[in-house]
N, C-alpha and C positions, 0 to 999 in steps of 0.2 A: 371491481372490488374497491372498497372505501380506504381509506386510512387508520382507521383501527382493526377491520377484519384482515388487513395485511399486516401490520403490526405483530398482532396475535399470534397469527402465521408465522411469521419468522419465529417469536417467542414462544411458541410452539415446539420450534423441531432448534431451538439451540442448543446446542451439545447435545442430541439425543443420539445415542447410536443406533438406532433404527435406522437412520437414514445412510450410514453407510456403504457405500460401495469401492470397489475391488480398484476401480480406476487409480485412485487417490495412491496408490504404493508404486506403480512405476513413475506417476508424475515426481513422487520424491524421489526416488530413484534418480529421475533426470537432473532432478536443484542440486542433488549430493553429488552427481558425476558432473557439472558443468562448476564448480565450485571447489573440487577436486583438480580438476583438469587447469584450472587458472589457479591454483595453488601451486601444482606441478611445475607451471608455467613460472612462476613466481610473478604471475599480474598481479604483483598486491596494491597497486593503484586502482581496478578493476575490482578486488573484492571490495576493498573501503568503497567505490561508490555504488555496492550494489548491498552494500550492510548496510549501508549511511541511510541509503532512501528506504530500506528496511524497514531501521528504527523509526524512521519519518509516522512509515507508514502504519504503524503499531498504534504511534501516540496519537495520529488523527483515529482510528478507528478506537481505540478503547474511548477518547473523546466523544468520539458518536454516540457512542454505546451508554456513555453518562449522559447526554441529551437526552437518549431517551427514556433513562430511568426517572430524570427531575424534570421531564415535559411531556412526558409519555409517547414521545415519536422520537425516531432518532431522523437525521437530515437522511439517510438512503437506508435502506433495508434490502437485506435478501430472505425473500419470503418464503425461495422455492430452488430446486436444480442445482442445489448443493450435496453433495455428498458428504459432507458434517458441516456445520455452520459453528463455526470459532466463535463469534460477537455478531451482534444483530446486523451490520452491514457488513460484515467479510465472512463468506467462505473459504473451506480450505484449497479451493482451487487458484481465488482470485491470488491470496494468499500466497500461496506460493508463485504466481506466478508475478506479482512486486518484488519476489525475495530478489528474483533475477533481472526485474528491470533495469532497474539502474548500472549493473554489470553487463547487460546487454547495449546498451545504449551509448554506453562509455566507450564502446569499439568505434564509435563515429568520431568522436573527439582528436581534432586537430591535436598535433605532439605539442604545437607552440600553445601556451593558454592566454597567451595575452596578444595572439591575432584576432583583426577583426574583420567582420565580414557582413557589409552594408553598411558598415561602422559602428556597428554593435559588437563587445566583447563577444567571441564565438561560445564562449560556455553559459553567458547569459541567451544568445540564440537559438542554441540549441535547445534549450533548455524550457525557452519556449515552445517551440517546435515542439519539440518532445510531447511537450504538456495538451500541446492542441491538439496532436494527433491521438492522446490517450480521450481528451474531453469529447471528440469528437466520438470514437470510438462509443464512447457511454453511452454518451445520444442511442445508440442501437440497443445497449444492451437494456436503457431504460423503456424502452418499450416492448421488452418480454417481461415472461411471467415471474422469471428469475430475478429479476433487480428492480427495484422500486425506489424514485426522486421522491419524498413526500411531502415538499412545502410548493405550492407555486412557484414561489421566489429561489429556490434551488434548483439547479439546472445547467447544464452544459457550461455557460459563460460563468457563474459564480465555482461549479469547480474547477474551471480552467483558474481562476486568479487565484483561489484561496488553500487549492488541496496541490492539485498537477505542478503548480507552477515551484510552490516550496519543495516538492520530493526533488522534482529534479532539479534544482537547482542545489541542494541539496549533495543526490549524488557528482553532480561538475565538479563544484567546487570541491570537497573532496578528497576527488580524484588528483587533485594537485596538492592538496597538503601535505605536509611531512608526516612520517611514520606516526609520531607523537601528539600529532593536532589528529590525525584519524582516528588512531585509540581513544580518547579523551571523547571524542565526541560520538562515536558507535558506542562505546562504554557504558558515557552518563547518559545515554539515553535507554539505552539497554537494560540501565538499574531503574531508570522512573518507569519506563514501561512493566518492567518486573514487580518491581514494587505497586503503581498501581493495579498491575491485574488479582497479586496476590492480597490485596485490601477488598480492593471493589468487584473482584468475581469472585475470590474466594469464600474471604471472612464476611465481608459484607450481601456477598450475594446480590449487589445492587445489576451487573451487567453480564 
């Protein structure tokens, strides 16, 4: 299938609720009880870095989603195997399951943040890491039906450096800010994502 008849496809079935299915309410289920549960806990180092790469990951996706109303392709698409499709490249599964990344991930994070290891700060390491094992991960998911790279020049290595590598690094750093640097930045980003979805998917319609 070409590059426009997958396009379509995703624009197709975005927000349509025909396509939903039943799965979708325990998944959330699970994000509200593990979010809970480290609230409980009082990880609040832990939810800042699984908001922070949250918000990351809103702003690159509604991005996308304007790529491909002012070029007519967006850099990834999901065309198919969503049970509601949010924006042209995120479903609500993948979706939810970024909300928990970077909260997940942050249980590996050494307690010192300024140890290194190879001689690399460990939250810039990890962080890599992190990133390669998600870009790699794509690689698979980009050749089902379900996900779609659609430039040549997009692919495993340019989202390792430009998407993977900012979320988490993203939620690392973070994870050591003070209470008032992680409001400030889960926040304001909180509000431009709001803001732009209620411009550009609402009033405008453009994504």
């Amino acid at each position: 299938m070409n590059q426009p008849e997958l396009t379509q496809q995703a624009l197709g079935i975005l927000r349509n609720p025909a396509t939903f299915q039943w799965y979708f309410i325990p998944l959330f289920a699970f994000v509200v009880y593990i979010y809970f549960n480290e609230i409980s806990n009082k990880n609040w180092k832990g939810v800042a870095a699984g908001l922070s790469l949250y918000m990351v990951h809103w702003f690159y996706e509604i991005l996308n989603a304007l790529i491909q109303h002012f070029s007519g392709h967006a850099l990834w698409t999901v065309p198919s195997g969503t049970s509601f499709l949010l924006l042209i490249g995120v479903g609500v599964e993948l979706s939810l399951m970024f909300s928990v990344a970077g909260l997940i991930f942050s249980k590996i994070l050494p307690d010192d943040s300024k140890m290194k290891i190879l001689g690399i700060n460990n939250r810039i390491l990890f962080a890599v890491a992190n990133a390669a094992f998600f870009s790699i991960f794509e690689i698979f998911l980009a050749k089902t039906p379900a996900f779609h790279w659609v430039y040549p020049w997009w692919g495993s290595l340019t989202v390792f450096i430009t998407v993977y590598i900012p979320f988490f690094l993203a939620a690392n750093f973070a994870y050591d800010w003070t209470p008032k640097q992680q409001k400030t930045f889960i926040g304001s980003l909180f509000a431009i994502n709001t803001f732009m979805l209620i411009v550009f998917a609402g009033i405008l319609k453009w994504i």
